[in-house]
Each structure stands twice: as C-alpha cells, then as structure tokens.
PyMOL Python script that loads the backbone (N, CA, C, O; Angstrom):
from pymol import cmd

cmd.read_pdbstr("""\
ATOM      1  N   UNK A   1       0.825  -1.189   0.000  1.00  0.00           N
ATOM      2  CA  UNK A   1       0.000   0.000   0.000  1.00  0.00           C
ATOM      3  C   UNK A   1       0.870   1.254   0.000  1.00  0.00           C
ATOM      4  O   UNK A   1       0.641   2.234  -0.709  1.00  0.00           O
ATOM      5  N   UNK A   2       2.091   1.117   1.025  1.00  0.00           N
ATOM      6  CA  UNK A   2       3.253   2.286   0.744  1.00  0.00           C
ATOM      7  C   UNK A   2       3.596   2.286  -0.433  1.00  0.00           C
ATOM      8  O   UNK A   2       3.190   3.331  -0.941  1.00  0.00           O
ATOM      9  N   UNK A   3       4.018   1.801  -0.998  1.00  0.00           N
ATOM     10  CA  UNK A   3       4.439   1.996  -2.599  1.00  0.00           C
ATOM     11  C   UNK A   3       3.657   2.510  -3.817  1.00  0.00           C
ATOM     12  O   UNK A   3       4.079   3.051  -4.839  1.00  0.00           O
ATOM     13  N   UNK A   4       2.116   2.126  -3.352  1.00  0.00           N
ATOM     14  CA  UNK A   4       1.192   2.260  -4.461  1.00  0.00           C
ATOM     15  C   UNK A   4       1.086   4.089  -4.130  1.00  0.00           C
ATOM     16  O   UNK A   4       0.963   4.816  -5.116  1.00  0.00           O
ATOM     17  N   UNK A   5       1.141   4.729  -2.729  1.00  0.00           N
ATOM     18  CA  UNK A   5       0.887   5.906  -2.286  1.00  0.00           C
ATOM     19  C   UNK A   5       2.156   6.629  -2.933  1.00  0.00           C
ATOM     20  O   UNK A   5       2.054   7.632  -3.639  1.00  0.00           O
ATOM     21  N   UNK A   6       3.531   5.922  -2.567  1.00  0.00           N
ATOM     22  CA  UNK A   6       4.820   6.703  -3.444  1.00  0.00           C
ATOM     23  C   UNK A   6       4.439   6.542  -5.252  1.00  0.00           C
ATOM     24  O   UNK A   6       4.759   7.484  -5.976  1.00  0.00           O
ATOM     25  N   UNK A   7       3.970   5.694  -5.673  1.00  0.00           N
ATOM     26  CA  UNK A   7       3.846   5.826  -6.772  1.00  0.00           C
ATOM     27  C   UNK A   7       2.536   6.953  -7.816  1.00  0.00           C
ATOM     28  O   UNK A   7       2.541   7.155  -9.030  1.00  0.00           O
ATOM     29  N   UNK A   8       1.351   7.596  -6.540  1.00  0.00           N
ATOM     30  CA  UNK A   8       0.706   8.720  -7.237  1.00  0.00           C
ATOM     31  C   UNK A   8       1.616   9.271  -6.458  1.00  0.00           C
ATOM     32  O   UNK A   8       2.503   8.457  -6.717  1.00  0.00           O
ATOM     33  N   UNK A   9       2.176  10.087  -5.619  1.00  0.00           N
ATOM     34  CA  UNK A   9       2.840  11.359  -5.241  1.00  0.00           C
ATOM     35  C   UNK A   9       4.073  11.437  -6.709  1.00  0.00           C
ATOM     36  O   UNK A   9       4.339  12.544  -7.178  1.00  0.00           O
ATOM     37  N   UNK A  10       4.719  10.164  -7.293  1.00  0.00           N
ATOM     38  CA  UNK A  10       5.629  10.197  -7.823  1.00  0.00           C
ATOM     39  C   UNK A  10       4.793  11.162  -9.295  1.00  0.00           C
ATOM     40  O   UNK A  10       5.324  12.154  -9.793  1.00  0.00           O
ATOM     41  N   UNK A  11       3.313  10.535  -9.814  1.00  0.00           N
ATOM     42  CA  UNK A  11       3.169  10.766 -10.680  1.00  0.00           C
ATOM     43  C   UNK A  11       2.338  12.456 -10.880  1.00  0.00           C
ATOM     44  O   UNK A  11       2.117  13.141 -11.878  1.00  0.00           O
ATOM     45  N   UNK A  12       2.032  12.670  -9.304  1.00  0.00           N
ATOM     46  CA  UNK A  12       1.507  13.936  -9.564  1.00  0.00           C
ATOM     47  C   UNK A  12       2.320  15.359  -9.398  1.00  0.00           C
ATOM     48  O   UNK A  12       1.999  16.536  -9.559  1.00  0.00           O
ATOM     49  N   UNK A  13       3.822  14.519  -8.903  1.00  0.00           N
ATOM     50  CA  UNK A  13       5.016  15.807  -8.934  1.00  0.00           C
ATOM     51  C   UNK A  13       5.146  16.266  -9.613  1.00  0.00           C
ATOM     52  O   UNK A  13       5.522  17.393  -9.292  1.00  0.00           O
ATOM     53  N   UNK A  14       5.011  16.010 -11.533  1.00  0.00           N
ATOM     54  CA  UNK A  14       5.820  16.868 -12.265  1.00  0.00           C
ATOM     55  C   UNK A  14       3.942  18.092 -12.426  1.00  0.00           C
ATOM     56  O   UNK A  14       4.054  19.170 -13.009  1.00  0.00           O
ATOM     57  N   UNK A  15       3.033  17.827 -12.062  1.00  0.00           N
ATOM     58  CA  UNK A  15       1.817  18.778 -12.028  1.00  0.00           C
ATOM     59  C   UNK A  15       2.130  19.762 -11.040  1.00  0.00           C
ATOM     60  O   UNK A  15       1.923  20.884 -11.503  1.00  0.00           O
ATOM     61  N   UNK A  16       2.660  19.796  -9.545  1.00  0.00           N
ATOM     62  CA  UNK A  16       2.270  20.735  -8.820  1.00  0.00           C
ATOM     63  C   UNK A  16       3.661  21.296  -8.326  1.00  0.00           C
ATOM     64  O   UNK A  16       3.711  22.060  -7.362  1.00  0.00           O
ATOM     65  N   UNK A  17       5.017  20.812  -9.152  1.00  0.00           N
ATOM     66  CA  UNK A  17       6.455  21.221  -9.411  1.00  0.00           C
ATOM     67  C   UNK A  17       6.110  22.338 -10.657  1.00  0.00           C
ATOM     68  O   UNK A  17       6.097  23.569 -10.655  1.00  0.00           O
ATOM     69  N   UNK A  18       5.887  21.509 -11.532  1.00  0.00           N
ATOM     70  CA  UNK A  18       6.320  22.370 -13.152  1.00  0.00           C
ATOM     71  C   UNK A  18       4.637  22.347 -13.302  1.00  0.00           C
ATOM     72  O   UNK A  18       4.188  21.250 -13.634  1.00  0.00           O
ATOM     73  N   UNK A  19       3.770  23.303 -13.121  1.00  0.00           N
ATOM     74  CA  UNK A  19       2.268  23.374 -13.452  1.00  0.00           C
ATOM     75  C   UNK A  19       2.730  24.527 -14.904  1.00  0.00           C
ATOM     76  O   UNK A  19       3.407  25.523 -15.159  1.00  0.00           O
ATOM     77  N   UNK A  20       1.540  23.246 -15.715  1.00  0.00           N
ATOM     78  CA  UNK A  20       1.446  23.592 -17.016  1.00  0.00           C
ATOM     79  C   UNK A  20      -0.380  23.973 -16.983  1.00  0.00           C
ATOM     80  O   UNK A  20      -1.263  23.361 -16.382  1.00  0.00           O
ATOM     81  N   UNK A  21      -0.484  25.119 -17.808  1.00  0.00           N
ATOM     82  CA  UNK A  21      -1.830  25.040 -18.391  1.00  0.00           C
ATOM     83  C   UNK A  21      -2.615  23.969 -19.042  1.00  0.00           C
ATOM     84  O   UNK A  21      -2.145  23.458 -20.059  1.00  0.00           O
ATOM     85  N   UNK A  22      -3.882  23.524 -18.528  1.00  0.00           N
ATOM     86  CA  UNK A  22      -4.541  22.814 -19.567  1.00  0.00           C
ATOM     87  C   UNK A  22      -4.988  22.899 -21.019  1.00  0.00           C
ATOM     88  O   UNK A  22      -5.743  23.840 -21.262  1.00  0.00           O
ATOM     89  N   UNK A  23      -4.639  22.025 -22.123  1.00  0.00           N
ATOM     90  CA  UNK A  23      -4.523  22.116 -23.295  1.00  0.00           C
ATOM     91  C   UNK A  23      -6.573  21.566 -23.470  1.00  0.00           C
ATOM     92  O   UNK A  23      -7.397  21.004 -22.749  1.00  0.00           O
ATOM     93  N   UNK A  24      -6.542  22.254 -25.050  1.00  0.00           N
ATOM     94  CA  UNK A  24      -8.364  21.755 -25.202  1.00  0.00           C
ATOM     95  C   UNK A  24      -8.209  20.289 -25.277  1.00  0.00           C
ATOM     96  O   UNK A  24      -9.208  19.630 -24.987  1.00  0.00           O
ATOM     97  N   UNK A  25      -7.317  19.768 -25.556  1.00  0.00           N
ATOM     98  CA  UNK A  25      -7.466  18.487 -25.949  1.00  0.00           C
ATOM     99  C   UNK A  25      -7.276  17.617 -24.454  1.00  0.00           C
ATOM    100  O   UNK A  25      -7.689  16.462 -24.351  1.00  0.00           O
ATOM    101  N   UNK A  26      -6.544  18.394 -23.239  1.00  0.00           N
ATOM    102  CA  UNK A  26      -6.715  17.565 -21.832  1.00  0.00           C
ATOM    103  C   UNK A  26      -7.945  17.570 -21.588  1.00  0.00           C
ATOM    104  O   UNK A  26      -8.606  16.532 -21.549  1.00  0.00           O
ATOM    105  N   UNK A  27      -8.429  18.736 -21.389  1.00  0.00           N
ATOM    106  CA  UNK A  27      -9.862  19.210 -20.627  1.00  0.00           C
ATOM    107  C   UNK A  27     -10.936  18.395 -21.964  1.00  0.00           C
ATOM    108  O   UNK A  27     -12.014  18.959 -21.781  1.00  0.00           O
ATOM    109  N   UNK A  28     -11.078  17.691 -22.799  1.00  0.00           N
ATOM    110  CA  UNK A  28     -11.641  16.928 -23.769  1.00  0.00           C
ATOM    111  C   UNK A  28     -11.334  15.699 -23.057  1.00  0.00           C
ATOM    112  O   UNK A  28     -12.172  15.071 -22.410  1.00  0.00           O
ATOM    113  N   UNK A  29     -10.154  15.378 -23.185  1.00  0.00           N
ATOM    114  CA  UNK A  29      -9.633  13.315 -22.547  1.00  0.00           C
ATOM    115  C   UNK A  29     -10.517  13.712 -20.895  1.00  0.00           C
ATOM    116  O   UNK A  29     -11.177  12.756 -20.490  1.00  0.00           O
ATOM    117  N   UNK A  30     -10.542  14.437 -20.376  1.00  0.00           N
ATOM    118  CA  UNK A  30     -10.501  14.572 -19.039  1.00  0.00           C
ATOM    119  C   UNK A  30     -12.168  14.208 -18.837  1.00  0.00           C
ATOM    120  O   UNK A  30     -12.688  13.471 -17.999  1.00  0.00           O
ATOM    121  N   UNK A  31     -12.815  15.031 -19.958  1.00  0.00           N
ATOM    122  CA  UNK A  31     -14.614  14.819 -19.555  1.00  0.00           C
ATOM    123  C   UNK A  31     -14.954  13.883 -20.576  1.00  0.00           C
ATOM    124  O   UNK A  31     -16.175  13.814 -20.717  1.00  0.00           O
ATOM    125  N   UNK A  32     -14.394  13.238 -21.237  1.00  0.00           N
ATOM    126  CA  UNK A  32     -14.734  11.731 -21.952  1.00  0.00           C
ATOM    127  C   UNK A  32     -14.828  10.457 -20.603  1.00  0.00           C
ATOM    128  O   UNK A  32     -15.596   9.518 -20.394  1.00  0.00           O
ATOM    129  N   UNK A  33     -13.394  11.117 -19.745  1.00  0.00           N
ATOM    130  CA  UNK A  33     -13.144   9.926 -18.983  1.00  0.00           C
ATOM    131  C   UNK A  33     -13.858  10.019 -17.651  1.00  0.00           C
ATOM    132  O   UNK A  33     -13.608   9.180 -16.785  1.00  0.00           O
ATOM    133  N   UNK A  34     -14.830  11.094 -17.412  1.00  0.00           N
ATOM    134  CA  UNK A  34     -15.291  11.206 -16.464  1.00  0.00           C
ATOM    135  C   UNK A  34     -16.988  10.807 -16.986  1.00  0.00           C
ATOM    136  O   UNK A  34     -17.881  10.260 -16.339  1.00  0.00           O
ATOM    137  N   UNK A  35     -16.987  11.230 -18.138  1.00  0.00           N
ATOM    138  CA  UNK A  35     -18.392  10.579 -18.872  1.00  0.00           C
ATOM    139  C   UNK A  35     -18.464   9.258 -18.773  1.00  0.00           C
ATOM    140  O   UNK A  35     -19.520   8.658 -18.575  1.00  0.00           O
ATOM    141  N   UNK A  36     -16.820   8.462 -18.966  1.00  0.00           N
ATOM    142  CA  UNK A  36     -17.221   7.167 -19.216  1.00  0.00           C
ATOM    143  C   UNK A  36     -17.500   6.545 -17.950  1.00  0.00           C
ATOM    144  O   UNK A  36     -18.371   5.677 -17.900  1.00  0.00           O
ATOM    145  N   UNK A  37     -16.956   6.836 -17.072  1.00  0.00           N
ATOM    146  CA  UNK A  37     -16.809   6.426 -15.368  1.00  0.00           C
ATOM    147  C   UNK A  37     -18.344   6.374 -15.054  1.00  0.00           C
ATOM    148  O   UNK A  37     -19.087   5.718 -14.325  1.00  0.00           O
ATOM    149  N   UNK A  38     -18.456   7.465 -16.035  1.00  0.00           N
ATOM    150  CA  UNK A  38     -20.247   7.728 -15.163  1.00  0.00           C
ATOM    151  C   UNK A  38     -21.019   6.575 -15.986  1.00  0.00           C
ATOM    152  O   UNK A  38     -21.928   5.864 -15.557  1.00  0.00           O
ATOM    153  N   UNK A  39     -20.637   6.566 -16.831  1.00  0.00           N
ATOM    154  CA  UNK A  39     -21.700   5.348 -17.659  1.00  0.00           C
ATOM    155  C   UNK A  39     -21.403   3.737 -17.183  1.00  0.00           C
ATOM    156  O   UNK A  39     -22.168   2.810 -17.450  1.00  0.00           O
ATOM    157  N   UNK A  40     -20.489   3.640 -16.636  1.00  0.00           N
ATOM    158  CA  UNK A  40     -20.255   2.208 -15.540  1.00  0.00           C
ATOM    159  C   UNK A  40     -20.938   2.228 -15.033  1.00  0.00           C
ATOM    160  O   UNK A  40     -21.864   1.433 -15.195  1.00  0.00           O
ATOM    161  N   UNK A  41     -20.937   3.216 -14.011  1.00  0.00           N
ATOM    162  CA  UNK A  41     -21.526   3.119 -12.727  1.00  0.00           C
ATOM    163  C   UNK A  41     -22.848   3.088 -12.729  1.00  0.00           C
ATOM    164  O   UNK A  41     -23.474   2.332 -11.987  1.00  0.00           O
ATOM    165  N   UNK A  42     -23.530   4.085 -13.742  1.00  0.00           N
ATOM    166  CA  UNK A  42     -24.959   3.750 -14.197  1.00  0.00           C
ATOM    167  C   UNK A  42     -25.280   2.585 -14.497  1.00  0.00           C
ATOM    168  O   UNK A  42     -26.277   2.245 -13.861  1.00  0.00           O
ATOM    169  N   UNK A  43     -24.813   1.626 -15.331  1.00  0.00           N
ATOM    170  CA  UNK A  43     -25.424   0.511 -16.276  1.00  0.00           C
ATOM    171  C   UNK A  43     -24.943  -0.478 -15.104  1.00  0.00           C
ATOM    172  O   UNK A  43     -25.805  -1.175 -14.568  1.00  0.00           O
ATOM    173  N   UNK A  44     -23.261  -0.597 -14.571  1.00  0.00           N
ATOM    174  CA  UNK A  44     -23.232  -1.837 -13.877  1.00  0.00           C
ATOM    175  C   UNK A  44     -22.755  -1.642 -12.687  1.00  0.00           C
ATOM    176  O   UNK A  44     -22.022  -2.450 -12.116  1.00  0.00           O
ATOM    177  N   UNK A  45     -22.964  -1.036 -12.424  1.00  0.00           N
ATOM    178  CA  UNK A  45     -22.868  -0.414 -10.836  1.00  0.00           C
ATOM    179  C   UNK A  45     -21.121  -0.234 -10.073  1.00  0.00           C
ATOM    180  O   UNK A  45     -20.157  -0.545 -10.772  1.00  0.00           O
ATOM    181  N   UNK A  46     -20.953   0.169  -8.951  1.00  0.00           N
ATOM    182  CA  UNK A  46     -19.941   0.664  -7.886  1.00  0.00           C
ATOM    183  C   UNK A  46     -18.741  -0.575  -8.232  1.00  0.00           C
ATOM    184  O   UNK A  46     -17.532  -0.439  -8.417  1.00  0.00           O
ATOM    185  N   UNK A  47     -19.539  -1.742  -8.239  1.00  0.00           N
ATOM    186  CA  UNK A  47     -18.615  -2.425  -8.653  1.00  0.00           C
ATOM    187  C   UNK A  47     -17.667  -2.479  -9.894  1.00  0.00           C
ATOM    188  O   UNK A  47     -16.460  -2.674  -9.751  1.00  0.00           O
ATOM    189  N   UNK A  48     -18.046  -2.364 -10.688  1.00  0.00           N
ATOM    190  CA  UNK A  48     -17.402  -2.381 -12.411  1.00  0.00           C
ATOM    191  C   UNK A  48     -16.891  -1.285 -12.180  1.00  0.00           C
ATOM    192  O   UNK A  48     -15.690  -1.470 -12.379  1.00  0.00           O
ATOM    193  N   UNK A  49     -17.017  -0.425 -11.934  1.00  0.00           N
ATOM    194  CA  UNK A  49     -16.370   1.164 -11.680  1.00  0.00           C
ATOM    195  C   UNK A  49     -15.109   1.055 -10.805  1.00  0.00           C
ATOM    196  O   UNK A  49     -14.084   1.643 -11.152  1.00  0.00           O
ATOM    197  N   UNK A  50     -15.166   0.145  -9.415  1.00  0.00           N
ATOM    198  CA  UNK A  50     -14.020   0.074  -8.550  1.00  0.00           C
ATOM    199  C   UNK A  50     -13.254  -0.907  -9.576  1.00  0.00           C
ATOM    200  O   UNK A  50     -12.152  -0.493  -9.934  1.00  0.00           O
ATOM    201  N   UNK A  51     -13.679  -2.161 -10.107  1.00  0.00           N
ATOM    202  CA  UNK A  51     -12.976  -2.674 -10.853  1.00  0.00           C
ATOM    203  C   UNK A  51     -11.623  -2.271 -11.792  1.00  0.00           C
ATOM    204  O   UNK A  51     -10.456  -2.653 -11.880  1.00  0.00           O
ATOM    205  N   UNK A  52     -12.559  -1.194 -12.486  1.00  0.00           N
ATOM    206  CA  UNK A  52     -11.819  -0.838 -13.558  1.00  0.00           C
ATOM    207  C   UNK A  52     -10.644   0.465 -12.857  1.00  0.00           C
ATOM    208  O   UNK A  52      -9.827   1.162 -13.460  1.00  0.00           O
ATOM    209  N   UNK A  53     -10.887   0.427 -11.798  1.00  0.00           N
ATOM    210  CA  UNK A  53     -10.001   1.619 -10.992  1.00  0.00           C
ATOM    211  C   UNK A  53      -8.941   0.885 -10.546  1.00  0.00           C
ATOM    212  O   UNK A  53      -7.783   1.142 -10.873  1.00  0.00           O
ATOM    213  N   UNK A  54      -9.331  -0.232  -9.642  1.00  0.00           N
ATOM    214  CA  UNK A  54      -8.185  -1.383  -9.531  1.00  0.00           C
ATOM    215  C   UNK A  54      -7.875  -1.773 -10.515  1.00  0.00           C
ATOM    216  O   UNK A  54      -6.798  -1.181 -10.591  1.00  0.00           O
ATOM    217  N   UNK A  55      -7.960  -2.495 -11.669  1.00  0.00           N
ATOM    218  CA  UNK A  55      -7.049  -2.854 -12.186  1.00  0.00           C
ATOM    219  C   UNK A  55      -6.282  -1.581 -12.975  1.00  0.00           C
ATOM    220  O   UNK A  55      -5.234  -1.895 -13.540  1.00  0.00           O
ATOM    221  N   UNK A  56      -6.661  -0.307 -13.061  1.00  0.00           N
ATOM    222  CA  UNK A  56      -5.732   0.192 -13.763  1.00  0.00           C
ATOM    223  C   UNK A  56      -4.529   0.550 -12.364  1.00  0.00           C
ATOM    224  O   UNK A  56      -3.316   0.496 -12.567  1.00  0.00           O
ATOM    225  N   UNK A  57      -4.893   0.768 -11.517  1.00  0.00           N
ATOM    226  CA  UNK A  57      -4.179   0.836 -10.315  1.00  0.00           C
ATOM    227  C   UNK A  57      -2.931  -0.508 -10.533  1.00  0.00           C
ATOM    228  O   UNK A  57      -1.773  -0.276 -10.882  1.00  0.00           O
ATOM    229  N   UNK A  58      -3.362  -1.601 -10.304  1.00  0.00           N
ATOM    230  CA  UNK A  58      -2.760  -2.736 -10.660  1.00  0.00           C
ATOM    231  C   UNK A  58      -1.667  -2.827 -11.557  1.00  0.00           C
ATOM    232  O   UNK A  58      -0.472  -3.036 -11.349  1.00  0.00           O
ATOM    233  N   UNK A  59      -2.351  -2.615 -12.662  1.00  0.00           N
ATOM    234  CA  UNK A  59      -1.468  -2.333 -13.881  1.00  0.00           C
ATOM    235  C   UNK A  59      -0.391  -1.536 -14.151  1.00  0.00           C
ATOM    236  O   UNK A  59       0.378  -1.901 -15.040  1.00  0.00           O
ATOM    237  N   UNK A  60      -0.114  -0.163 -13.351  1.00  0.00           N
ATOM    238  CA  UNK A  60       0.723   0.537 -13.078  1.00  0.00           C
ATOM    239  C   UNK A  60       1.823  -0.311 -12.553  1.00  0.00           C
ATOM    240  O   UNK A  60       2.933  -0.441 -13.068  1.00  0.00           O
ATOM    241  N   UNK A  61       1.237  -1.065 -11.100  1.00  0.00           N
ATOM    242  CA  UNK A  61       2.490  -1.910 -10.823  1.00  0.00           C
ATOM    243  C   UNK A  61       2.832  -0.969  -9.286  1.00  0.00           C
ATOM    244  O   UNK A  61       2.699   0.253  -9.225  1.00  0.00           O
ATOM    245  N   UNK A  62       3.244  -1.758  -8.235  1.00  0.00           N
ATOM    246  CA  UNK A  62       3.627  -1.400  -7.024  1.00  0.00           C
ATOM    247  C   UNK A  62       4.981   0.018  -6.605  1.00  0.00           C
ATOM    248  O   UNK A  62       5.002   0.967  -5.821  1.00  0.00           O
ATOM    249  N   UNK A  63       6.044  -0.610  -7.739  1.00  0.00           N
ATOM    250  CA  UNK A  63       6.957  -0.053  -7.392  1.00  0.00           C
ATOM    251  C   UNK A  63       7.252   1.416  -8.069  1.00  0.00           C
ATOM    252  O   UNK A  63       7.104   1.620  -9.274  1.00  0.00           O
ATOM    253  N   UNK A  64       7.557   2.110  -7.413  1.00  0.00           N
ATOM    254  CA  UNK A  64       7.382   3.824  -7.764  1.00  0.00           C
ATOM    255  C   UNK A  64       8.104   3.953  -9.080  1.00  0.00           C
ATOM    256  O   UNK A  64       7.674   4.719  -9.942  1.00  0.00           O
ATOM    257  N   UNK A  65       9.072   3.305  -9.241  1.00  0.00           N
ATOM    258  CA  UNK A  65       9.775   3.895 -10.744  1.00  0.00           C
ATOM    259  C   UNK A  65       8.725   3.101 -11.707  1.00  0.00           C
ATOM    260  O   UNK A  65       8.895   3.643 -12.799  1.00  0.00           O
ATOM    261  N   UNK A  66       7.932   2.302 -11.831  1.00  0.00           N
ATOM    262  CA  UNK A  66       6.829   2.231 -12.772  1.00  0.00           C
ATOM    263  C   UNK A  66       5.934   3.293 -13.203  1.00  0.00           C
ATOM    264  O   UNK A  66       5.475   3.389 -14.341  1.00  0.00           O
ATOM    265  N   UNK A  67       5.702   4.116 -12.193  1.00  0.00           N
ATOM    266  CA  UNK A  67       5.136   4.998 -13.267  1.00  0.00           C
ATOM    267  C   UNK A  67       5.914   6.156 -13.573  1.00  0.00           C
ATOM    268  O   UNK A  67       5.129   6.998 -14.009  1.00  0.00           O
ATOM    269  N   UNK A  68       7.195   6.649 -13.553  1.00  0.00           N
ATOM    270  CA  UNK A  68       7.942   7.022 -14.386  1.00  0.00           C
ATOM    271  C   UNK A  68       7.259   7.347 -15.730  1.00  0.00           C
ATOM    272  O   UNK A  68       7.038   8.557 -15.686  1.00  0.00           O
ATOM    273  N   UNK A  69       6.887   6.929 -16.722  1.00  0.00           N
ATOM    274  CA  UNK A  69       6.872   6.870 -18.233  1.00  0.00           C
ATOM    275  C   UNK A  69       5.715   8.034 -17.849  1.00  0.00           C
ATOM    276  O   UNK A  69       5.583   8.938 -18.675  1.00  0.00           O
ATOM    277  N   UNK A  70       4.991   8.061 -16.813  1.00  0.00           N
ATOM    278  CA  UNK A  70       3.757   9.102 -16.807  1.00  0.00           C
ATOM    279  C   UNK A  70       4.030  10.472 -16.272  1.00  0.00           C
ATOM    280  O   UNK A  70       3.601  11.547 -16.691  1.00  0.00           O
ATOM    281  N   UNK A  71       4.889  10.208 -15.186  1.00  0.00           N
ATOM    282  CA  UNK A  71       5.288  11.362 -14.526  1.00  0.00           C
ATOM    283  C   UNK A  71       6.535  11.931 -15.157  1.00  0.00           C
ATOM    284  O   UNK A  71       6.546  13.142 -14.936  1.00  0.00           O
ATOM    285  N   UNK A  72       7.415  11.616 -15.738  1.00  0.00           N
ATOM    286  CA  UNK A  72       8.173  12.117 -16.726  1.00  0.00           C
ATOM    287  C   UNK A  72       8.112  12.277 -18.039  1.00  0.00           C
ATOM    288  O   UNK A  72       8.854  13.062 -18.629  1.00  0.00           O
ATOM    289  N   UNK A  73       7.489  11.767 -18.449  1.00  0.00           N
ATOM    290  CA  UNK A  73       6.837  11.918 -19.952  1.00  0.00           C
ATOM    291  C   UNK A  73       5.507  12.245 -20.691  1.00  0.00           C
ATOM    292  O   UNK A  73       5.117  11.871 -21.797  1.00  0.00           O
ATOM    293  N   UNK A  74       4.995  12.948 -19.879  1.00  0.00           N
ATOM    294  CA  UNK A  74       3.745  13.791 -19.771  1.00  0.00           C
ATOM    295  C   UNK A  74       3.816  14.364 -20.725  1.00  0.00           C
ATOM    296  O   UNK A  74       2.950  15.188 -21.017  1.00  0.00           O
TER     297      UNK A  74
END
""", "prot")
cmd.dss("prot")
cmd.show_as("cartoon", "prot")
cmd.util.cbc("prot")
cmd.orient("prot")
C-alpha cells in the first residue's frame, strides 16, 4: 500500500512542481473519462467502476519507478 501511495505522489510531482496550463485536448480526454466512469456506474454499478479503478491501479504496478513513463513523460 506504501508503494502504491509513493507511486501517485511520484506521478503527480511533475503537475504541482512544473504546473502547465490545460490544453483543449486535456480538458476533452478529461470529460470523456469522467463521462465514461459515469456510464459504468450507471449501467453496472460501484462495482465495475471500482474494478476498472483497480485494475488500472494494478497495472501501473507497485513499485514507484513504474510509473515514471507518466510522470516524466507527460
């Protein structure tokens, strides 16, 4: 659970170090992906929604230099 916590602080440093303006095309990915979240949760409920949160959680991977490719290559 420590690692998964070092690994968002890792990925939200280069946002609140080097803050960049939002581009139209973030604030677009940003309310697609909040549209789609919402359409889980509507059709198949809390569950399919935590699902798909864990496994992308998962998928990142425990150890902090995994998400690297996100937090440095933004």
């Amino acid at each position: 659970m420590f690692f998964m916590l070092l690994s968002l602080i890792y990925a939200l440093r280069p946002f609140i170090l080097m803050h960049k303006k939002m581009t139209i095309d973030e604030l677009i990915n940003f309310v697609v992906i909040i549209c789609t979240d919402l359409l889980i949760y509507k059709f198949w409920g809390g569950g399919a929604l935590a699902f798909v949160l864990i496994a992308g959680a998962i998928s990142i991977g425990a150890h902090p230099a995994a998400i690297h490719v996100i937090a440095e290559h933004h």
